[in-house]
PDB file with SEQRES, HELIX, SHEET and CRYST1 records, atoms N, CA, C and O in Angstrom:
SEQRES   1 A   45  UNK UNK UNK UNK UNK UNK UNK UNK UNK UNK UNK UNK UNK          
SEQRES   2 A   45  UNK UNK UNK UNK UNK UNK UNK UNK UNK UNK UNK UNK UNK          
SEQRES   3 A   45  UNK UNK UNK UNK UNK UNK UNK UNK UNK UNK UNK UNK UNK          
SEQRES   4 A   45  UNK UNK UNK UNK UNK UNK                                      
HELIX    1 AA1 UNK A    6  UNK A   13  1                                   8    
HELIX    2 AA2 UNK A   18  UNK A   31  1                                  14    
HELIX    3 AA3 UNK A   35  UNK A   41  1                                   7    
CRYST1    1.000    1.000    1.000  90.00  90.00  90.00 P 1           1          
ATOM      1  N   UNK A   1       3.880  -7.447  27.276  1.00  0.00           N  
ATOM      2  CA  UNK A   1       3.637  -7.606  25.838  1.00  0.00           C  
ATOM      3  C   UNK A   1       3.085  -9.006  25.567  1.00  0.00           C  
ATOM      4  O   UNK A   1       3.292  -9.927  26.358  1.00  0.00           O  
ATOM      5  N   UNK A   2       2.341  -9.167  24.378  1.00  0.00           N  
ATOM      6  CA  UNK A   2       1.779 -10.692  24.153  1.00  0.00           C  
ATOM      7  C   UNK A   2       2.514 -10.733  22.996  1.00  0.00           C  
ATOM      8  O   UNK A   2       2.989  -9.787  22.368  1.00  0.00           O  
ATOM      9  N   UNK A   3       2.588 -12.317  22.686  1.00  0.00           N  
ATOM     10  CA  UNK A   3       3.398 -12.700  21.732  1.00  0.00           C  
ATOM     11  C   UNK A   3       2.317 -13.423  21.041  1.00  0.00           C  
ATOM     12  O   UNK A   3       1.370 -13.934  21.640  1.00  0.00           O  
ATOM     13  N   UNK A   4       2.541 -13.466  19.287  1.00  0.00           N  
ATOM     14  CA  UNK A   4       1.729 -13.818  18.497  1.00  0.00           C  
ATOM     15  C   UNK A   4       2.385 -15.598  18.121  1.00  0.00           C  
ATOM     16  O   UNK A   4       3.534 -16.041  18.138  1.00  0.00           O  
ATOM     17  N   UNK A   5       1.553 -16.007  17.925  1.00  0.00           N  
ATOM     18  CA  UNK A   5       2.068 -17.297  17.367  1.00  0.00           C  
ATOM     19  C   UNK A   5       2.346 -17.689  15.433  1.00  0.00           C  
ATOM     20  O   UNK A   5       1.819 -17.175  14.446  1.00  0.00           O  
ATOM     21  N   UNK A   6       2.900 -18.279  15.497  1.00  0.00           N  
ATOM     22  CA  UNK A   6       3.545 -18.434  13.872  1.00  0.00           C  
ATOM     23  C   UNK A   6       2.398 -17.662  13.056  1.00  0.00           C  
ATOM     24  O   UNK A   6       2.498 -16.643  12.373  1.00  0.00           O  
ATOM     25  N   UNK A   7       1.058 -18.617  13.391  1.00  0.00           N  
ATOM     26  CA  UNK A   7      -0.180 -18.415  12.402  1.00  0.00           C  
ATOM     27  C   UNK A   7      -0.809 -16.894  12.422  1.00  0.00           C  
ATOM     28  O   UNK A   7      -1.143 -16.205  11.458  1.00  0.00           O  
ATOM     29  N   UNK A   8      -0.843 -16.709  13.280  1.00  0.00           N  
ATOM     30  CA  UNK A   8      -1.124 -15.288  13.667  1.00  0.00           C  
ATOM     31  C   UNK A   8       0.019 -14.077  13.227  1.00  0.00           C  
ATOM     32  O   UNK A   8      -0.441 -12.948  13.060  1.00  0.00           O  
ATOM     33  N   UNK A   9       1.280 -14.253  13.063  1.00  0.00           N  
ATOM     34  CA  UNK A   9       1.914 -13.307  12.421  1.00  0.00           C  
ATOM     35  C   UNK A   9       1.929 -13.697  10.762  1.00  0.00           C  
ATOM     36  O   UNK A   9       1.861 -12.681  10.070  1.00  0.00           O  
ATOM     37  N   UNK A  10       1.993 -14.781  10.098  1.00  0.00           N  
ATOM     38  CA  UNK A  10       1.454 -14.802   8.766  1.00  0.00           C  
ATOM     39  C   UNK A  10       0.071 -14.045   8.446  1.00  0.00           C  
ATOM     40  O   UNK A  10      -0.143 -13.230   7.548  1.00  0.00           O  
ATOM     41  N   UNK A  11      -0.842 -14.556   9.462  1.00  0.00           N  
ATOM     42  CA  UNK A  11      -2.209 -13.707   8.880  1.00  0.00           C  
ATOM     43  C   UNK A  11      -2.207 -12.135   9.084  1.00  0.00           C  
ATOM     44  O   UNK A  11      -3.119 -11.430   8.651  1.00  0.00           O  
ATOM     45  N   UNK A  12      -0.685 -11.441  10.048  1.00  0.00           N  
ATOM     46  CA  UNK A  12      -0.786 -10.158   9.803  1.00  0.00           C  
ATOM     47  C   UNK A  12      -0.331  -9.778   8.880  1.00  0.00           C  
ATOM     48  O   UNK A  12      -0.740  -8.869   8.159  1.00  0.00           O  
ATOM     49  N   UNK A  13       0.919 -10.656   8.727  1.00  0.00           N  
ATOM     50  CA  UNK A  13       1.881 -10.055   7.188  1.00  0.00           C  
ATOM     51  C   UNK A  13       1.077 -10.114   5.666  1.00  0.00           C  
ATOM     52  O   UNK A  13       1.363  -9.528   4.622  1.00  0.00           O  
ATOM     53  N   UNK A  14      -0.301 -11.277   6.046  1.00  0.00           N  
ATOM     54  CA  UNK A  14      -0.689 -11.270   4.146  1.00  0.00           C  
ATOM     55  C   UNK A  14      -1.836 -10.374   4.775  1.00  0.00           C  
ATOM     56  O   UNK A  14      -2.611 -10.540   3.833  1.00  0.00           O  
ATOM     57  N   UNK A  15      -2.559  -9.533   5.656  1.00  0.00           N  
ATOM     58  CA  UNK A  15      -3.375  -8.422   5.596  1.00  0.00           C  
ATOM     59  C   UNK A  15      -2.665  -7.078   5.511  1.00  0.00           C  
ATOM     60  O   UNK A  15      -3.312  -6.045   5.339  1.00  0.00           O  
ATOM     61  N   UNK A  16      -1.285  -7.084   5.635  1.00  0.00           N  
ATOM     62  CA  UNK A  16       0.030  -5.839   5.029  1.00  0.00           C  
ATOM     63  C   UNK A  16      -0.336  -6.148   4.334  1.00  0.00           C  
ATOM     64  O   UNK A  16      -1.543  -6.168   4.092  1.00  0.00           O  
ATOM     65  N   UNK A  17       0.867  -6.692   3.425  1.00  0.00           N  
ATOM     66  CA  UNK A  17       0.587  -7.386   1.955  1.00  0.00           C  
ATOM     67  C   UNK A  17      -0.898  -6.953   1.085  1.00  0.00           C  
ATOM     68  O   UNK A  17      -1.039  -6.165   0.149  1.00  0.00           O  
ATOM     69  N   UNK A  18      -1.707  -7.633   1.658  1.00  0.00           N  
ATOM     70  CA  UNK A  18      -2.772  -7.152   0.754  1.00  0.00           C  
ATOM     71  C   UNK A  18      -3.293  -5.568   0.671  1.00  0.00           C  
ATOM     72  O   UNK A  18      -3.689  -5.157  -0.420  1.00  0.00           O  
ATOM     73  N   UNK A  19      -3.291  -4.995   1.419  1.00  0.00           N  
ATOM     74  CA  UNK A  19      -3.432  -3.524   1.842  1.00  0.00           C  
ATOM     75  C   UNK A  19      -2.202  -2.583   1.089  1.00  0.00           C  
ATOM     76  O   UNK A  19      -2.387  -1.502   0.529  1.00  0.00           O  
ATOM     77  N   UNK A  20      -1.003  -3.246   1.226  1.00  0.00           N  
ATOM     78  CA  UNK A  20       0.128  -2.233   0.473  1.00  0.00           C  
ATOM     79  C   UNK A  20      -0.522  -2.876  -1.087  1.00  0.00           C  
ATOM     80  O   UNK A  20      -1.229  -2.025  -1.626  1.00  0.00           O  
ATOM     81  N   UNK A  21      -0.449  -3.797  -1.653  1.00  0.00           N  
ATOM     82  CA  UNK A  21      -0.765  -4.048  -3.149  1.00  0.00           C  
ATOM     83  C   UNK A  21      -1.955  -3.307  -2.907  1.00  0.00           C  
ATOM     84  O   UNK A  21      -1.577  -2.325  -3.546  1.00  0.00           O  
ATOM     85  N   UNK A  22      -3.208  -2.937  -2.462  1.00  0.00           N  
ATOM     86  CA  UNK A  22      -4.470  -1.973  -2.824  1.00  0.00           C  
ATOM     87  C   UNK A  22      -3.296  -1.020  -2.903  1.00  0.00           C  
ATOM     88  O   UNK A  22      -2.519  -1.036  -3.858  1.00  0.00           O  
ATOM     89  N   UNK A  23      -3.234  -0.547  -2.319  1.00  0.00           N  
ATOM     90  CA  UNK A  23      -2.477   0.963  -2.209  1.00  0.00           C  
ATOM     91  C   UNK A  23      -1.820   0.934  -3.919  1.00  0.00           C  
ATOM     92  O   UNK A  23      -1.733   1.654  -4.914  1.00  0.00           O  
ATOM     93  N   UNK A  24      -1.588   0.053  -3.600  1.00  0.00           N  
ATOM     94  CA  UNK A  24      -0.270   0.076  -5.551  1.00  0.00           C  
ATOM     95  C   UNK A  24      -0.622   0.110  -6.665  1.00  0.00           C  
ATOM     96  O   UNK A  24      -0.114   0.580  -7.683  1.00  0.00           O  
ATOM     97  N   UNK A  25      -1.831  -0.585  -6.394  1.00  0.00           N  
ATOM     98  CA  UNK A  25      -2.671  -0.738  -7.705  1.00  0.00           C  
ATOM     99  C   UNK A  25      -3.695   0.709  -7.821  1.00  0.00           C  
ATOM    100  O   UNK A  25      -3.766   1.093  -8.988  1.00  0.00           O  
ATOM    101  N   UNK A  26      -4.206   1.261  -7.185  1.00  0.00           N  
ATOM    102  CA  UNK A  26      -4.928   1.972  -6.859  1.00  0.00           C  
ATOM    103  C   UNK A  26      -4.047   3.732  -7.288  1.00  0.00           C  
ATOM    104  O   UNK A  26      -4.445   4.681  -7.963  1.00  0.00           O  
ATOM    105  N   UNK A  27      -2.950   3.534  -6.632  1.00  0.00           N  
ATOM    106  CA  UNK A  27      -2.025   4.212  -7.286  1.00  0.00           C  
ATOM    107  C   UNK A  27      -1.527   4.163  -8.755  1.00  0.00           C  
ATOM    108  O   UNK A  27      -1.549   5.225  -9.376  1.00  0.00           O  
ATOM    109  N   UNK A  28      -1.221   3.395  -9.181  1.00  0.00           N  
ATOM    110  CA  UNK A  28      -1.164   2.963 -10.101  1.00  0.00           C  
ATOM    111  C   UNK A  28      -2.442   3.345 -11.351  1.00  0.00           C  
ATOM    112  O   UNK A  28      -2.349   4.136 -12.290  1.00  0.00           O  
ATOM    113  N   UNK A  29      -3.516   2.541 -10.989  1.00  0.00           N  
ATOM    114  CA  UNK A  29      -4.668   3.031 -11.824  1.00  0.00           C  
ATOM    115  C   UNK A  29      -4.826   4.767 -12.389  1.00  0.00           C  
ATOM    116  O   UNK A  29      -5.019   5.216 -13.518  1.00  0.00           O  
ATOM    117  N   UNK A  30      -4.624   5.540 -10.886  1.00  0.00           N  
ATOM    118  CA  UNK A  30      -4.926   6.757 -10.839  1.00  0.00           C  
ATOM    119  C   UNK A  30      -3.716   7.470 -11.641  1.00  0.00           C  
ATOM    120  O   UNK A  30      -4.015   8.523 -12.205  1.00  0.00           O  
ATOM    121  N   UNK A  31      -2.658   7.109 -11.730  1.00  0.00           N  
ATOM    122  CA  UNK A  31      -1.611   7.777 -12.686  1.00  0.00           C  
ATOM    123  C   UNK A  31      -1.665   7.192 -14.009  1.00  0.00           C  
ATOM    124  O   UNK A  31      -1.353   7.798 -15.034  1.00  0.00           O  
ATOM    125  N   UNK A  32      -2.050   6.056 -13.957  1.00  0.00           N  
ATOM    126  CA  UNK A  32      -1.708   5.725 -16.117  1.00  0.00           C  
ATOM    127  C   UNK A  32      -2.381   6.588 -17.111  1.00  0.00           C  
ATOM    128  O   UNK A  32      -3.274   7.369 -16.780  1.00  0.00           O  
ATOM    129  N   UNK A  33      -2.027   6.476 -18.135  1.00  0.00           N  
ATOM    130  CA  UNK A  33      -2.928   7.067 -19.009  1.00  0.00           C  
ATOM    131  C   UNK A  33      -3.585   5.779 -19.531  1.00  0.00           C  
ATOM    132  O   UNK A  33      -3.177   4.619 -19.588  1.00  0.00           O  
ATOM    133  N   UNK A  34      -4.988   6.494 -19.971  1.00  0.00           N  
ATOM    134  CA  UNK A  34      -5.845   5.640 -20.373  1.00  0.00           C  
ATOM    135  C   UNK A  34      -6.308   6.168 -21.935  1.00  0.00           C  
ATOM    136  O   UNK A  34      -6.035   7.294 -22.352  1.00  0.00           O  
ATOM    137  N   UNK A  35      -6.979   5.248 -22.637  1.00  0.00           N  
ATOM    138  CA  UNK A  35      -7.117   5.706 -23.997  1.00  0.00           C  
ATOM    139  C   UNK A  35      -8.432   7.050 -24.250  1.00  0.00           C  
ATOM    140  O   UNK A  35      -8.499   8.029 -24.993  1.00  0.00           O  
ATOM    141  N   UNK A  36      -9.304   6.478 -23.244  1.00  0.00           N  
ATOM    142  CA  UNK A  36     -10.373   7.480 -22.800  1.00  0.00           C  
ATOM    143  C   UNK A  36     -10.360   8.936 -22.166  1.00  0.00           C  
ATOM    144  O   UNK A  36     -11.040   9.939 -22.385  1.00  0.00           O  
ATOM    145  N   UNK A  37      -9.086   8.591 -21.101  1.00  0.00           N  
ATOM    146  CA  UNK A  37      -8.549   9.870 -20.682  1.00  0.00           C  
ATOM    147  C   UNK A  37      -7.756  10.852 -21.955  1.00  0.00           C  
ATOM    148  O   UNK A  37      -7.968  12.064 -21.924  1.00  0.00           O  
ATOM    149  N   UNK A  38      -6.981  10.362 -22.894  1.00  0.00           N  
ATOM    150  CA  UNK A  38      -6.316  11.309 -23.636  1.00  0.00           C  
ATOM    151  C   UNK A  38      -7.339  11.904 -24.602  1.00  0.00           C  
ATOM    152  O   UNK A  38      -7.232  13.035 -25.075  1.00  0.00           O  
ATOM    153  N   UNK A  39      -8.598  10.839 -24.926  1.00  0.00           N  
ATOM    154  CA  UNK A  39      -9.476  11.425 -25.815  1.00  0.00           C  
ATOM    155  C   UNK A  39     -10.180  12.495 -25.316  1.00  0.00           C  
ATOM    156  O   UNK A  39     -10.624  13.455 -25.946  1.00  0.00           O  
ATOM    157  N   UNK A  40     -10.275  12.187 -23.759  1.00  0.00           N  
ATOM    158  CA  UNK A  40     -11.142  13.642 -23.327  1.00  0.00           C  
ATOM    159  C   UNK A  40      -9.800  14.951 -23.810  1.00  0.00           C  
ATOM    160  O   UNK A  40     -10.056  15.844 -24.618  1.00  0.00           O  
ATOM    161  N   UNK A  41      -8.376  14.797 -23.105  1.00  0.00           N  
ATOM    162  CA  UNK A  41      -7.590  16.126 -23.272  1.00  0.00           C  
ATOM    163  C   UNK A  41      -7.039  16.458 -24.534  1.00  0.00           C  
ATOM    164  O   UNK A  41      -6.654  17.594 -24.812  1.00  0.00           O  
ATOM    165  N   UNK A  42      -6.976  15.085 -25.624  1.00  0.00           N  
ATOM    166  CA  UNK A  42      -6.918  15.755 -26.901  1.00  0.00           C  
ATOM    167  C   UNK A  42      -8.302  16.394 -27.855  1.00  0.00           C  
ATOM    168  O   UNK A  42      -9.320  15.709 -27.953  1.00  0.00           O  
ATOM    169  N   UNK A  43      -8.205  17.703 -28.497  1.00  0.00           N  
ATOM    170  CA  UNK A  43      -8.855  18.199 -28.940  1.00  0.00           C  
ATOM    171  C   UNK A  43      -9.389  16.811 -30.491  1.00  0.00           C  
ATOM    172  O   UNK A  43      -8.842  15.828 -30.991  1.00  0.00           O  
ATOM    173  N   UNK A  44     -10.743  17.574 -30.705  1.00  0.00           N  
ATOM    174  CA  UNK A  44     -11.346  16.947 -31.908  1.00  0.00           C  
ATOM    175  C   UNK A  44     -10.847  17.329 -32.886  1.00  0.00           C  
ATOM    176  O   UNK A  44     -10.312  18.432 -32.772  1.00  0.00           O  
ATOM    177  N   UNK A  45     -10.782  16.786 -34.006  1.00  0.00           N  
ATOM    178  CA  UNK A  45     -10.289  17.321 -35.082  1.00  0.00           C  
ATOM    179  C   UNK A  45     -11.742  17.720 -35.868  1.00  0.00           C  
ATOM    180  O   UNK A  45     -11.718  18.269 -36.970  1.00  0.00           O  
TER     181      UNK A  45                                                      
END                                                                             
């Protein structure tokens, strides 16, 4: 096995990090409601 050095396991943990927050936000985006989205599913008056 190779062993990583300090710097090298920080730069894996903030490319997690950044990859789980895409994931969250992205998730996130795709479930909220938006003001545009309800105008499409509410009917016109």
């Amino acid at each position: 096995m190779f062993r990583l050095t300090r710097q090298e396991r920080r730069l894996v943990a903030f490319i997690l990090v950044a990859f789980l927050t895409g994931l969250g936000i992205k998730h996130w985006r795709e479930t909220r409601e938006t003001e545009a989205a309800v105008a499409e599913i509410a009917p016109a008056p």
